[in-house]
VOBA-1610 file (N, C-alpha, C; in pm, whole numbers, padded with zeros to 5 digits, always signed):
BEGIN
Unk+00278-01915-00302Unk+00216-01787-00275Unk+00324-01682-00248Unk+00280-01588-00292Unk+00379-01450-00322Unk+00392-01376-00172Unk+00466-01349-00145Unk+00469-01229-00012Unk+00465-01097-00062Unk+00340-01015+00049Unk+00303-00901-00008Unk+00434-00821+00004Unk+00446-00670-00085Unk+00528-00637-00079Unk+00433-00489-00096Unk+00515-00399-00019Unk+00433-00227-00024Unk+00471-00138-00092Unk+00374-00079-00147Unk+00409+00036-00223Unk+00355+00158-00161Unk+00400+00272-00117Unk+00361+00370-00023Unk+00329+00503-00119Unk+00239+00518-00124Unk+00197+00655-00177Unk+00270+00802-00076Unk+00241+00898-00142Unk+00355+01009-00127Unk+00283+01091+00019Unk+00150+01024+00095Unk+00097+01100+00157Unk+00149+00977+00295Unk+00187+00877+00283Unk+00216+00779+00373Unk+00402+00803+00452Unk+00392+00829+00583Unk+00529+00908+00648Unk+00613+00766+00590Unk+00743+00863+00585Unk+00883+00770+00535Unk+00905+00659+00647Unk+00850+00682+00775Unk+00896+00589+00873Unk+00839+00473+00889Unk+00697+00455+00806Unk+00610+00377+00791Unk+00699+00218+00677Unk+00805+00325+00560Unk+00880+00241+00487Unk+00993+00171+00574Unk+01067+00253+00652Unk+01173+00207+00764Unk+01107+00105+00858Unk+01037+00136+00887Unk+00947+00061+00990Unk+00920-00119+00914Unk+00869-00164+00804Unk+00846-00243+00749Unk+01018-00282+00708Unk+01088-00214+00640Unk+01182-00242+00632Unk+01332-00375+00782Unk+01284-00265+00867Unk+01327-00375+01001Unk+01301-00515+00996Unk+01169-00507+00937Unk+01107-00667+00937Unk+01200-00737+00825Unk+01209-00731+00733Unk+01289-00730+00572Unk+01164-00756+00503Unk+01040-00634+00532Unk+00949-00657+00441Unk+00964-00568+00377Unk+00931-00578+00217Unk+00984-00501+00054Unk+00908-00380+00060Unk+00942-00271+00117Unk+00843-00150+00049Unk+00946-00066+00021Unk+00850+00042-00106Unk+00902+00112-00167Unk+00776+00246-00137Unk+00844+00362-00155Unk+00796+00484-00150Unk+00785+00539-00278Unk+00690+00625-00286Unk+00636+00680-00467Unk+00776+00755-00419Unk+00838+00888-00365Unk+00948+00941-00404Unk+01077+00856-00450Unk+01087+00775-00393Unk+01199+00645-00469Unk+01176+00581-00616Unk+01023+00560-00646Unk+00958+00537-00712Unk+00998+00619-00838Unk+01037+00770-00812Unk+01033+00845-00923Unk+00856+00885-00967Unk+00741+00843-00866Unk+00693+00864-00913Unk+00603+00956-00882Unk+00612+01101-00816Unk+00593+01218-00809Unk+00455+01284-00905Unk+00368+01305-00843Unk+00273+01359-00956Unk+00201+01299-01071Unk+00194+01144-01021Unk+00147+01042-01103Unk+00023+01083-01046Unk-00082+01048-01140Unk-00259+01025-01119Unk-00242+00894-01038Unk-00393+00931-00929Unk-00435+00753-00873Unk-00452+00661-00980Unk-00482+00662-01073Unk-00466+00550-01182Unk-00370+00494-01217Unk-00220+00564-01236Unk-00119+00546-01249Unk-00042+00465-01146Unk-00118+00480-01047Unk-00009+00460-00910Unk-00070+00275-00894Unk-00212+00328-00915Unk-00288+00175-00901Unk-00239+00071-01006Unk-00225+00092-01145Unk-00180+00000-01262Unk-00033-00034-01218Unk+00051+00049-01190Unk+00154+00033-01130Unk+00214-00075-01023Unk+00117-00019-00911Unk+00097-00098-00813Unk+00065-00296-00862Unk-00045-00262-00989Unk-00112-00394-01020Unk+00033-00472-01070Unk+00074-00432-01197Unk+00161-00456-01298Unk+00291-00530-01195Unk+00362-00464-01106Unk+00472-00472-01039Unk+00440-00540-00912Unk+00313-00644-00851Unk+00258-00713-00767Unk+00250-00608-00655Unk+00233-00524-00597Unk+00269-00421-00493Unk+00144-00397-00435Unk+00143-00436-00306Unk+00024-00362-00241Unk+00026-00165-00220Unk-00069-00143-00244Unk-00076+00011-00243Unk-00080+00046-00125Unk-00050+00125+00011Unk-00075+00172+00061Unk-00055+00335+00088Unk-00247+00348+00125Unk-00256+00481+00127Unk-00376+00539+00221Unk-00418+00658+00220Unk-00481+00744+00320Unk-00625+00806+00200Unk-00595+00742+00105Unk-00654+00897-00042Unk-00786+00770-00051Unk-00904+00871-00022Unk-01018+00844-00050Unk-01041+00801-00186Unk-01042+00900-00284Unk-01025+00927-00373Unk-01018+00723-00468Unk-00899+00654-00401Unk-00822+00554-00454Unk-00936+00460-00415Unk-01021+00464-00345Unk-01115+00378-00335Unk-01210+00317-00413Unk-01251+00479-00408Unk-01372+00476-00547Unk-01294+00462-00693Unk-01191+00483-00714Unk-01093+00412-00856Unk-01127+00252-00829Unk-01079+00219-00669Unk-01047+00061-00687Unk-01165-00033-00756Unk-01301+00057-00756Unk-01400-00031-00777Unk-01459-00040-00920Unk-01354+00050-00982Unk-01378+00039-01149Unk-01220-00039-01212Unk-01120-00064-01186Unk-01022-00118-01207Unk-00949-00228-01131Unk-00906-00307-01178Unk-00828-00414-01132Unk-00699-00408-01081Unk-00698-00384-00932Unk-00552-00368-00900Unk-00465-00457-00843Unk-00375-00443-00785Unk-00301-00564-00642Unk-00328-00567-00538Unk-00451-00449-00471Unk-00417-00442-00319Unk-00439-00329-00292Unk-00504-00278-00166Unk-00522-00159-00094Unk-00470-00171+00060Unk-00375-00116+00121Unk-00399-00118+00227Unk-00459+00038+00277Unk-00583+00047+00345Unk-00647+00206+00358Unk-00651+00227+00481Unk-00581+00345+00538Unk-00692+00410+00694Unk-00725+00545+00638Unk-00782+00599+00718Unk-00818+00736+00731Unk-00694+00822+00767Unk-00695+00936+00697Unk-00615+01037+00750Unk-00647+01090+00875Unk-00496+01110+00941Unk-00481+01108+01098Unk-00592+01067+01166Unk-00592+00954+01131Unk-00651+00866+01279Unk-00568+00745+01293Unk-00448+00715+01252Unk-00361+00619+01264Unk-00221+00655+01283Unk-00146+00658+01387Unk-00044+00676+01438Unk+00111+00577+01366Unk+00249+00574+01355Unk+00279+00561+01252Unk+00297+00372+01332Unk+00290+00372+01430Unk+00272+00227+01475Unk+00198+00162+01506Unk+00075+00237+01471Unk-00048+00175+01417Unk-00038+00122+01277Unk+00004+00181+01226Unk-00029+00201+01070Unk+00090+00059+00978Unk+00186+00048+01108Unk+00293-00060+01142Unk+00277-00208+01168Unk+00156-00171+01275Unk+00090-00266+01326Unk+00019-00359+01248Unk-00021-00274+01173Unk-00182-00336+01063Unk-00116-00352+00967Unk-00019-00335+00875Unk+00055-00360+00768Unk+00166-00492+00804Unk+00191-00532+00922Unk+00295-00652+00973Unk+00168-00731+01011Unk+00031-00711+01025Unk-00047-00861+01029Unk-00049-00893+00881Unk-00124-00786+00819Unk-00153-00813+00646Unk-00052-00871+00604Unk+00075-00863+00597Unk+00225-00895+00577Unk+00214-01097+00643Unk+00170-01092+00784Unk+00184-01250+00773Unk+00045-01329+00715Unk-00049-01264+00747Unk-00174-01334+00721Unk-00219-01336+00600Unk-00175-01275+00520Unk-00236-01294+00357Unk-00124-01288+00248Unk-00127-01388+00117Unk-00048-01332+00022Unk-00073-01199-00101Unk+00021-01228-00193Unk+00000-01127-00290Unk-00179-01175-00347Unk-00154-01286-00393Unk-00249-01337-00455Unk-00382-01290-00375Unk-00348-01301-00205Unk-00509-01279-00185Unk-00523-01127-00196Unk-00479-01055-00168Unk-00441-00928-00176Unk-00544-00861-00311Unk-00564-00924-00410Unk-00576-00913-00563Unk-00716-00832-00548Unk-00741-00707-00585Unk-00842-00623-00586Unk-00942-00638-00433Unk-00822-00662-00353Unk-00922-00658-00203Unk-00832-00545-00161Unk-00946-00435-00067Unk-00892-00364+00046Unk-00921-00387+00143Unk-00826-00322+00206Unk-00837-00423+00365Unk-00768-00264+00453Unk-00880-00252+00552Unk-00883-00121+00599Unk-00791-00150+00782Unk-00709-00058+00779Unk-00615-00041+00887Unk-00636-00028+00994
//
């Protein structure tokens, strides 16, 4: 079984990547990404293609998730999660589940 690894959409704070990083868990940020101004579709196939859990705040990515096949959602609500909250809930998902289970499930923060 695969260890999840994050992919941070462009609305998710940089410290959220540092933060996971301490642990030596794999995330990457869409600005590192190069990928700036990509559609939620883009970000999701992406996400699928390259095993990457998505994490994000965008409503929007929800209602995509339920017509396409992705890797993973991790979702909260915008500002109602503090950035060690948001730390918190991404380092359980990180021990308690793999990539594999991850596979078109969201799992809310």
């Amino acid at each position: 079984m695969s260890e999840i690894r994050f992919y941070l959409d462009e609305n998710v704070a940089n410290e959220v990547a540092a933060g996971l990083r301490t642990r030596k868990i794999m995330a990457m940020t869409t600005p590192e990404a190069d990928h700036m101004g990509w559609s939620d579709e883009e970000h999701l196939i992406f996400a699928r293609e390259q095993k990457w859990v998505l994490v994000t705040q965008d409503d929007d990515l929800l209602t995509l998730a339920r017509k396409i096949e992705h890797g993973g959602i991790a979702y909260y609500k915008p500002q109602t999660r503090s950035v060690k909250r948001i730390l918190q809930g991404l380092f359980a998902l990180h021990q308690e589940l793999s990539q594999e289970d991850m596979q078109n499930a969201v799992r809310f923060l």
